[in-house]
N, C-alpha and C positions, 0 to 999 in steps of 0.2 A: 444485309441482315435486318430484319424487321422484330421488334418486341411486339406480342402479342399474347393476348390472355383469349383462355374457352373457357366456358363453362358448361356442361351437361348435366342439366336437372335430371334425371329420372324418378321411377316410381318409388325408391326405396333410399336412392342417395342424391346428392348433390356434388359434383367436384367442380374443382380448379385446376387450369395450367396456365402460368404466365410461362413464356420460352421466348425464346430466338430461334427463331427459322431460318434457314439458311437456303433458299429452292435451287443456286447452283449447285448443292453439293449433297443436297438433299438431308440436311441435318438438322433436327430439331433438339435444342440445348432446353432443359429444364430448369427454370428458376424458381419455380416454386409448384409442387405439384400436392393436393392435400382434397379430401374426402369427410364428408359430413350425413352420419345417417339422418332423416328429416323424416323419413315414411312419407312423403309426400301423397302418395298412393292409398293411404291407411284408408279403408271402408269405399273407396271407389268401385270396385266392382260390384257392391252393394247398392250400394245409394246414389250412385254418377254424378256425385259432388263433391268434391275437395274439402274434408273437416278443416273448421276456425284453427283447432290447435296445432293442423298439420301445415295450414299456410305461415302460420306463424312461425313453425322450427325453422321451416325455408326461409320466410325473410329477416331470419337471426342470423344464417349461414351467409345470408347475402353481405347483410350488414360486413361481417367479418370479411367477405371476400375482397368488395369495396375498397378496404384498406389495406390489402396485399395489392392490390392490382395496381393503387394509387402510389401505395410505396415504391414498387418496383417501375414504375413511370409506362405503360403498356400503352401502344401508341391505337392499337384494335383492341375490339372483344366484343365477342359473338358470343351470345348466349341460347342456346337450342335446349327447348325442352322436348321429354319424349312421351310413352305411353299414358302414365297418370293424367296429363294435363292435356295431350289431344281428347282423351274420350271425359273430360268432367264437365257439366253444366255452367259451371258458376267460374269456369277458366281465366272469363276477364278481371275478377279478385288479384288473380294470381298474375295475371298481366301486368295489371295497374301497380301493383304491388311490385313488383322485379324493375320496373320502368323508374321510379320513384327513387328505388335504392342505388342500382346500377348508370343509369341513364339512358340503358338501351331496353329495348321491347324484345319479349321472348322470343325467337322465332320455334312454333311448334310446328316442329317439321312431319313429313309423314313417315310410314314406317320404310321404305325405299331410300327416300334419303338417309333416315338414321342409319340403314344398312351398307349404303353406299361411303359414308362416313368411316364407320367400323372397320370396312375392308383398307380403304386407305390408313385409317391408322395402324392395324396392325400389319399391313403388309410392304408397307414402304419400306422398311430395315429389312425384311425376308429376301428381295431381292437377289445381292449379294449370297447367300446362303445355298449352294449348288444341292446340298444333302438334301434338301427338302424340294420332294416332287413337287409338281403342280399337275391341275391344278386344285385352287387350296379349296377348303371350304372353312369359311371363317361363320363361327356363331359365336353371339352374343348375346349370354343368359343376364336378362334383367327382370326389375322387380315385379312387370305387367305384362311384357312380350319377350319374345323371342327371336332374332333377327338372325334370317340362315342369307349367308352369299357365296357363292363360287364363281371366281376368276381365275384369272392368272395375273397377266398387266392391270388387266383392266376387270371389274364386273361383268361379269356374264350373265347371272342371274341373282335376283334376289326374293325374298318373300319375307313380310313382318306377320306374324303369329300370335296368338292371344295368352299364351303359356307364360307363365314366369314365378321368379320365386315366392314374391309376393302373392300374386293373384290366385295360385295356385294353394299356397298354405290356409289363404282367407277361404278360399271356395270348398275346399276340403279337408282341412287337417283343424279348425278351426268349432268347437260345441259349447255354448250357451257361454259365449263369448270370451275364451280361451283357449287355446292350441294343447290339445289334444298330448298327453306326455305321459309313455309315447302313442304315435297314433295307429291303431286300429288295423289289421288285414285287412278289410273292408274298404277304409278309407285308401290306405295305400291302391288297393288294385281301382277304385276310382278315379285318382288321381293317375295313375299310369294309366288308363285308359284317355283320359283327357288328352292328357300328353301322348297319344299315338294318333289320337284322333287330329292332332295338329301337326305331326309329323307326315301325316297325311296330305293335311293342306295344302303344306310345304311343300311337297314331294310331287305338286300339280302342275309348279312353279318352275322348283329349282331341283336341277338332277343329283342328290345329295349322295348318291353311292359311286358317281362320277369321279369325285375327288378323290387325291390322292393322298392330301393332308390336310388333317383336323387343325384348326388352330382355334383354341379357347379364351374367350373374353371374360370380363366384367368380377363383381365380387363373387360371388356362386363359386365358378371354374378355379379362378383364382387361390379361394379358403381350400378348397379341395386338393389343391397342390402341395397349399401350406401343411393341411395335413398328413398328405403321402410321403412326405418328408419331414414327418415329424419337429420341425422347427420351435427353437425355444420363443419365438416371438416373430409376426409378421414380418418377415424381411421382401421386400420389392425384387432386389435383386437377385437373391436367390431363387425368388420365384419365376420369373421374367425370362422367357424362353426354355423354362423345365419341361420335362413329357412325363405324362401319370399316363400307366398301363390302363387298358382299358380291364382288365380283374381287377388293380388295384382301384378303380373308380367301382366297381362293382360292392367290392371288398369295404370301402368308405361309407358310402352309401347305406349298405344295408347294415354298418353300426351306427348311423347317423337315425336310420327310420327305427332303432328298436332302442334308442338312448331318448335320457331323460333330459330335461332342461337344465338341471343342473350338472348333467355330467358333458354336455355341449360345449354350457359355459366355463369347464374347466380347463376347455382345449386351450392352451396358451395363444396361438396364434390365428383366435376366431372372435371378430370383432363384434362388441355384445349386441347391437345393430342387427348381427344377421342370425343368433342362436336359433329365433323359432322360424327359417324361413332357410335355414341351409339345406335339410331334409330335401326339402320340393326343389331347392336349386340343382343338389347333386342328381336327384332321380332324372331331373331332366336332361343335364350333362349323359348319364350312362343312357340313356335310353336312344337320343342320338346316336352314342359309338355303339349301340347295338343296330340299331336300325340301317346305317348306314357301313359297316363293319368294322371301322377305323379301330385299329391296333393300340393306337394311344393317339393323345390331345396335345397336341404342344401348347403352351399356355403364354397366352399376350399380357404384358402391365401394361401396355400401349393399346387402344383400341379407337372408342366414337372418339374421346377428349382430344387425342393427337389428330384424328380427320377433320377436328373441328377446325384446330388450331393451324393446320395445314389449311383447309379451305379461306381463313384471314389471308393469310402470309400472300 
């Protein structure tokens, strides 16, 4: 048994896992698992520089982490950043800065690895689970990209994408520095065009109508579950291997593109984080299970964090 802590910066969150891995038995024990919005991401696809106040909420989150990790004695920890912080200019800030708090250097991996991550996390417990065909096709909607893989044991194909909830809201849903409430026919059938035009990309790569089961990652898939099941409050567990229809993803979606900000923010179990950036998260979720035809999502709480923390062990 090995203690070991991950972290996964992305463009929109930050989290932690300290666990116990077990690689005989294949068991990873959760000792502390927790999520911090930061928007690391915030105006990157604008200006290909990481704002002062958006490196700061990260290395507040760091700070904080630091002392979980410390507490619970983690003997590794890997720290992988992903989309925001490969494509920003001024990335060594953000370097130097994670180096400082933690003692270890980011590693900003490419979009292949983050992908190849993702599948292992969520598919290592699938295994065992005969109902579910292979093979899968795991996506993981984040705040800048979009990371499509299909395996089965192993990766077969992957491809990282420009699409995500963030980049997408900023690019489109976003007028004289505000998000749009709500947004636009216009905007919307732009933004779906985007996201087909990257479904495209994808689809150059990795044979996404091949699979035989969707399996859904990150905050985006996730809230969306939360809300298909109308939940009095974020629950993990219940969420964590659910299946939303692919009409009820339809059905979400388009109350989500024609709802206001404050009737987002009243969903009980939609973390304030992601109110003006769920919109672009769900379109892009339904738009995958259309393009690719899948019936429903089965939905991962386990995803990069757990391939992370698997790749220490």
């Amino acid at each position: 048994m090995t203690r070991v802590a991950a972290v996964d910066c992305g463009t929109n969150s930050i989290r932690l896992l300290v666990a116990d891995a077990d690689p005989a038995t294949g068991e990873l024990t959760d000792l502390d698992r927790r999520m911090t919005i930061v928007r690391l991401g915030q105006g990157v696809d604008r200006t290909g520089r990481l704002a002062p106040e958006a490196l700061e909420r990260t290395f507040a989150a760091c700070r904080e982490y630091a002392e979980v990790i410390k507490e619970h004695g983690a003997e590794r920890l890997r720290f992988v950043a992903t989309s925001a912080s490969r494509d920003a200019e001024n990335r060594d800030d953000f370097v130097r800065g994670v180096l400082d708090i933690l003692g270890v250097e980011p590693e900003v991996i490419s979009g292949d690895q983050e992908a190849e991550f993702s599948f292992t996390g969520a598919t290592r417990e699938l295994a065992g689970r005969d109902h579910l065909d292979r093979p899968y096709l795991v996506v993981d909607i984040g705040g800048g990209s979009t990371e499509f893989v299909v395996g089965d044991d192993q990766v077969r194909a992957a491809r990282s994408v420009d699409v995500g909830c963030v980049r997408m809201t900023e690019r489109h849903l976003v007028r004289e520095g505000a998000v749009t409430d709500p947004p636009t026919a216009e905007q919307v059938r732009a933004m779906r065009a985007d996201i087909e035009a990257a479904l495209d990309l994808a689809e150059e790569t990795v044979p996404l109508r091949e699979a035989r089961t969707l399996v859904g990652l990150a905050g985006s898939v996730t809230t969306v579950s939360a809300i298909a099941q109308e939940l009095p409050a974020y629950d993990s567990a219940a969420i964590h291997h659910s299946r939303v229809s692919r009409d009820r993803v339809r059905e979400i979606t388009d109350w989500l593109l024609r709802s206001t900000h404050a009737e987002r923010a009243a969903v009980p179990s939609m973390h304030p984080g992601r109110v003006d950036v769920i919109a672009a998260g769900a379109l892009v979720l339904l738009s995958i299970m259309e393009r690719t035809g899948a019936e429903e999502v089965v939905v991962s709480e386990h995803d990069i964090l757990d391939g992370i923390a698997w790749s220490v062990a």
